[in-house]
C-alpha positions as CSV (number, residue, x, y, z in Angstrom):
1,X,0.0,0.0,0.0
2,X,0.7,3.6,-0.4
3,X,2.1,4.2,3.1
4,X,4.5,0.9,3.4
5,X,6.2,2.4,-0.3
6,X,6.7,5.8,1.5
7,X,8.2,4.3,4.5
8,X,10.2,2.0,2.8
9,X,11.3,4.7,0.6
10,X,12.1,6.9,3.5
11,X,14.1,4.0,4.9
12,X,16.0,4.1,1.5
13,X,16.8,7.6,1.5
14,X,18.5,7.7,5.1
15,X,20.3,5.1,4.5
16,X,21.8,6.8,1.3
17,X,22.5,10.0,3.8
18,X,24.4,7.8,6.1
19,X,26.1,6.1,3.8
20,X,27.2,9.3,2.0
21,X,28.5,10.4,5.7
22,X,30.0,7.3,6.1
23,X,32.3,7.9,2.7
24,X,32.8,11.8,2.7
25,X,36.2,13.7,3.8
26,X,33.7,15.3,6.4
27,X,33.0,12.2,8.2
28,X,37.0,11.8,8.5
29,X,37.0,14.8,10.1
30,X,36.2,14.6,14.1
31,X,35.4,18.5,13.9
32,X,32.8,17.8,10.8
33,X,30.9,14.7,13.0
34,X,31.0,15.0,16.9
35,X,31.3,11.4,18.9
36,X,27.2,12.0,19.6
37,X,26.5,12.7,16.5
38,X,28.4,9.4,14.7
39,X,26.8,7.3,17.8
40,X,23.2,8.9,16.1
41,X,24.0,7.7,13.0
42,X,25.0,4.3,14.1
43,X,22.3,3.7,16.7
44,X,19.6,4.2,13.7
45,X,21.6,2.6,11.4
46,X,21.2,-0.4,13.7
47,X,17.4,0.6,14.0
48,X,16.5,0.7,10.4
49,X,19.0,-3.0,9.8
50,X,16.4,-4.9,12.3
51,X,13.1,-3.2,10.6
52,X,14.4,-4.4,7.4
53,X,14.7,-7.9,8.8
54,X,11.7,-7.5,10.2
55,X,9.7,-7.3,6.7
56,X,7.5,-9.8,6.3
57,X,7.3,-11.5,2.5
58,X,4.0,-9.7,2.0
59,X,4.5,-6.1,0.4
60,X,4.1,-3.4,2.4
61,X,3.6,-4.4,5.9
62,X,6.6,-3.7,8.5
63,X,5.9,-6.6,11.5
64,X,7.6,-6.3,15.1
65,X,8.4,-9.5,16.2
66,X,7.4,-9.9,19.9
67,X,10.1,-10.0,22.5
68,X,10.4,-12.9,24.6
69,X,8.3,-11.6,27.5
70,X,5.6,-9.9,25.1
71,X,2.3,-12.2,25.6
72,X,1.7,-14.6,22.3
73,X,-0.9,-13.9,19.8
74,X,-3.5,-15.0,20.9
75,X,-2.4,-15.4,24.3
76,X,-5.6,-14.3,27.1
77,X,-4.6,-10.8,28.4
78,X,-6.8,-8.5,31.0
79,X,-6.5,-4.8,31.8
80,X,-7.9,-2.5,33.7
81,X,-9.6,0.1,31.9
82,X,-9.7,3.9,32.6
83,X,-10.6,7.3,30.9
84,X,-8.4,6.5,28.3
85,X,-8.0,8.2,24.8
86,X,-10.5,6.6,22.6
87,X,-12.4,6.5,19.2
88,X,-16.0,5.0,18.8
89,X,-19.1,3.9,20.8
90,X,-18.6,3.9,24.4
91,X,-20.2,1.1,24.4
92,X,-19.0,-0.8,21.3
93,X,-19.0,-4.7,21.9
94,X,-15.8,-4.6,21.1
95,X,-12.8,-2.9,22.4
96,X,-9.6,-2.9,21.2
97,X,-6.1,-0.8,23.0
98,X,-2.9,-0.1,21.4
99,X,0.1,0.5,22.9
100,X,2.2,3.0,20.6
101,X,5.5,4.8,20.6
102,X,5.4,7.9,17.9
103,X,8.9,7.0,17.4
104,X,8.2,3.3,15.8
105,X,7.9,2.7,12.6
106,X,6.0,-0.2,12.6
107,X,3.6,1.6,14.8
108,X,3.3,4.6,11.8
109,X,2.9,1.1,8.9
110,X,0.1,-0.1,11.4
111,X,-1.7,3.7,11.3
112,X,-1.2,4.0,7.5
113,X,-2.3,0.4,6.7
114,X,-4.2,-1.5,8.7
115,X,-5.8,1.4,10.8
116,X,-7.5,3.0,8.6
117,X,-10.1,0.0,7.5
118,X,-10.4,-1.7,10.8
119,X,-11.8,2.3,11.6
120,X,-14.1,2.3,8.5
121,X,-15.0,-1.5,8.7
122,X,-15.6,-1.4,12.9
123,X,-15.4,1.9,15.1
124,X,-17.3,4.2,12.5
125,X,-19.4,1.2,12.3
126,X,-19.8,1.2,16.1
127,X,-18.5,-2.1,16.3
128,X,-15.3,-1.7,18.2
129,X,-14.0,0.8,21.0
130,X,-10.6,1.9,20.0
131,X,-8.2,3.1,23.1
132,X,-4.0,4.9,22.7
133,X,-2.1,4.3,25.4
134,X,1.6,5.4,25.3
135,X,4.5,3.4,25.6
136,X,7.5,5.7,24.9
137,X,10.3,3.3,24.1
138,X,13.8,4.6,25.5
139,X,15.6,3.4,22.6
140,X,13.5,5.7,20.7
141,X,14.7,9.5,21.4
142,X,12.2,11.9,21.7
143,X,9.5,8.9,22.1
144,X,8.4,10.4,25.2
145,X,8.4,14.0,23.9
146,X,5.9,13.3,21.4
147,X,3.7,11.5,23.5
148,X,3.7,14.3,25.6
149,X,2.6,16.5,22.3
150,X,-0.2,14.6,21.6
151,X,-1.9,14.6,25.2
152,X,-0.7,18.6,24.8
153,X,-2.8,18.8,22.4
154,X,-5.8,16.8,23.7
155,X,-5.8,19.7,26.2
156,X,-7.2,21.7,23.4
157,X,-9.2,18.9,21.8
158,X,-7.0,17.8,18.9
159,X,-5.4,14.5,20.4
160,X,-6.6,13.0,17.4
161,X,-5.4,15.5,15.1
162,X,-1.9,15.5,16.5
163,X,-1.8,11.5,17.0
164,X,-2.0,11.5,13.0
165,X,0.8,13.4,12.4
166,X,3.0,12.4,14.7
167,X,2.4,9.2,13.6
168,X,3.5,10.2,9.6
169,X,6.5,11.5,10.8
170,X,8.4,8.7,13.1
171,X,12.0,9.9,12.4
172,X,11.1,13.4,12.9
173,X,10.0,16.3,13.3
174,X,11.5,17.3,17.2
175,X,10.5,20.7,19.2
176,X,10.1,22.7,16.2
177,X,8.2,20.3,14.2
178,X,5.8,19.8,17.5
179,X,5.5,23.9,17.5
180,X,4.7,23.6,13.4
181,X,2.1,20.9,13.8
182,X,0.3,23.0,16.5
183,X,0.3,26.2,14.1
184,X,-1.0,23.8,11.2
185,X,-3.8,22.6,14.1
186,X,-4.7,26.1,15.0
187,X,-4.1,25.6,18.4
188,X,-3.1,28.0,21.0
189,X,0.6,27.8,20.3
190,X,1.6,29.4,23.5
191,X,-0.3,27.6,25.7
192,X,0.8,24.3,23.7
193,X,4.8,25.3,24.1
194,X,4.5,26.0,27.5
195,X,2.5,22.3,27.8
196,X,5.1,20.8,26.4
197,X,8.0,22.3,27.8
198,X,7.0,21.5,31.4
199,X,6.0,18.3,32.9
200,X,2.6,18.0,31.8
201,X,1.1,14.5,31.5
202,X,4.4,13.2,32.1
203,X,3.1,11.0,35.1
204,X,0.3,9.9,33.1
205,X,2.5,8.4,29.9
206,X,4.9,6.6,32.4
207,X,1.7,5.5,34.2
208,X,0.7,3.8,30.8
209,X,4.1,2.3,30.3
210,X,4.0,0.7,33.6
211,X,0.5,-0.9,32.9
212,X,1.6,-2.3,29.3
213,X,4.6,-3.8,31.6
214,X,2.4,-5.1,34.4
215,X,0.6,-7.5,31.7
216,X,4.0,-8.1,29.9
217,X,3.4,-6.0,26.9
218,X,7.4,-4.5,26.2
219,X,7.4,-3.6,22.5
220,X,5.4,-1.7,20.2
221,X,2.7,-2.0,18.2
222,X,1.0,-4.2,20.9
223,X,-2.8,-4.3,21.4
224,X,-5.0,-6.3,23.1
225,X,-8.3,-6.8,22.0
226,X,-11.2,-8.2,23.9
227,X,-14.8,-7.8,25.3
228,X,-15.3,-5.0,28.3
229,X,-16.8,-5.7,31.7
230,X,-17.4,-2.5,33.6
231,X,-14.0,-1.3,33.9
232,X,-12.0,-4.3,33.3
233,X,-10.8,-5.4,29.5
234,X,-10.5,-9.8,29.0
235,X,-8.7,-10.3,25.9
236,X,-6.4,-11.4,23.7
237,X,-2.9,-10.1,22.9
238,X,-1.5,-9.3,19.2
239,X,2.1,-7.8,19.1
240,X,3.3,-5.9,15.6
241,X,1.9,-4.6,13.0
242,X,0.1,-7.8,12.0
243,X,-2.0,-8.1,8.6
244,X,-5.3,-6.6,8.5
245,X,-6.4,-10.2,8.6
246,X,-5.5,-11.0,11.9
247,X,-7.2,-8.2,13.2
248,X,-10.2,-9.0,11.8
249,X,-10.5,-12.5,12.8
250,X,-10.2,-11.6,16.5
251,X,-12.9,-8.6,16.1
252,X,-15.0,-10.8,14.5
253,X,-14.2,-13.6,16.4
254,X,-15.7,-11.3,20.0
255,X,-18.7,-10.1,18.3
256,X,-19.9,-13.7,17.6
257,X,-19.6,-13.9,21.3
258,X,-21.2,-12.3,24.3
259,X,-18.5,-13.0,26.8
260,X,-15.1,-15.0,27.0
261,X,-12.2,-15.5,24.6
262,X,-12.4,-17.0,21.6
263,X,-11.8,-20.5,21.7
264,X,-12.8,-21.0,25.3
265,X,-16.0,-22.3,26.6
């Protein structure tokens, strides 16, 4: 699909700008690339080598394989829920939570591929419940920067908005980019800036980090998905950005059923 070719093509081009680092009389010269800045360059050169090895045989989809200590597909999961960040009926049948980090590309191939028809097919449909929580990675830099953007700019109603751009941009855009998006949002800049520049909602992303870890969850894109009772979420686990396939089977899979996991009595 459209947005795997641009990422893979993004992929392609920074590896061209390293490369042409690597070989220029510049990046022989210590006073041309500092120690920090070389370490940069080799850190997401390592980065992109793993995502690459990550690609899956079908086109356009960039997986995460789970860690050891991220719960199997499939595997029965349950979380508390709260007043989290959310798309859809509150009541949807179905509810699903994602676990993100802005700085992951395979969380930006799941928003560009998959997300957009499990939204058409089943929250606008008020099938399914979707929920963000954060989990700011910190081999990502900035990961927890730009969660802090987005819930900045939830303050003014444009979580959302934000989420979507951040999400486009997973190598980028840093403070200034976060100050541009809010000018392209029409939100109040100033208050935004300050937002972000301080400690707000810190507490509340590291709370969400420590609640994917409490159930296991360590790497990104990770969602459970499941049936809601009261407050509490019984599902199942899916780690990576999986095929829209997979996604579907478990959503479907719930609404054929009033309670339990699929495959259980």
């Amino acid at each position: 699909m459209e947005g795997g070719t641009e990422m893979r093509s993004f992929i392609a081009r920074v590896c061209l700008v390293f490369l042409c680092l690597a070989v220029s009389p510049c990046a022989a010269n210590a006073e041309c690339l500092s120690r920090e800045q070389g370490d940069a360059i080799l850190s997401e050169l390592r980065q992109i080598r793993i995502l690459l090895e990550r690609q899956p045989r079908r086109p356009g989809l960039m997986q995460q394989v789970p860690g050891p200590q991220d719960p199997a597909i499939g595997e029965k999961v349950v979380l508390r829920l709260a007043s989290d960040l959310s798309l859809g009926r509150p009541d949807a049948p179905v509810v699903i939570v994602e676990y993100t980090d802005y700085r992951c590309p395979a969380c930006a191939a799941f928003q560009a591929e998959t997300f957009p028809r499990i939204r058409k097919n089943f929250i606008d449909t008020g099938k399914v419940r979707f929920i963000k929580r954060d989990l700011a990675q910190d081999a990502h830099p900035e990961a927890l920067k730009a969660a802090q953007a987005g819930r900045c700019a939830g303050d003014q109603g444009k979580f959302w908005e934000m989420h979507d751009l951040l999400s486009e941009n997973p190598y980028g855009p840093g403070p200034e980019g976060y100050a541009r998006f809010a000018r392209e949002l029409s939100l109040d800049t100033r208050a935004f800036q300050a937002c972000v520049g301080g400690d707000s909602h810190l507490a509340e992303i590291r709370a969400s980090g420590q609640g994917a870890a409490a159930v296991g969850i360590r790497s990104t894109p990770s969602f459970v998905i499941g049936t809601a009772r009261g407050d509490v979420l019984e599902g199942i686990g899916i780690t990576g950005a999986q095929p829209y396939a997979v996604f579907e089977k478990a959503i479907t899979d719930f609404l054929g059923r009033k309670t339990g996991i699929p495959g259980t009595d």
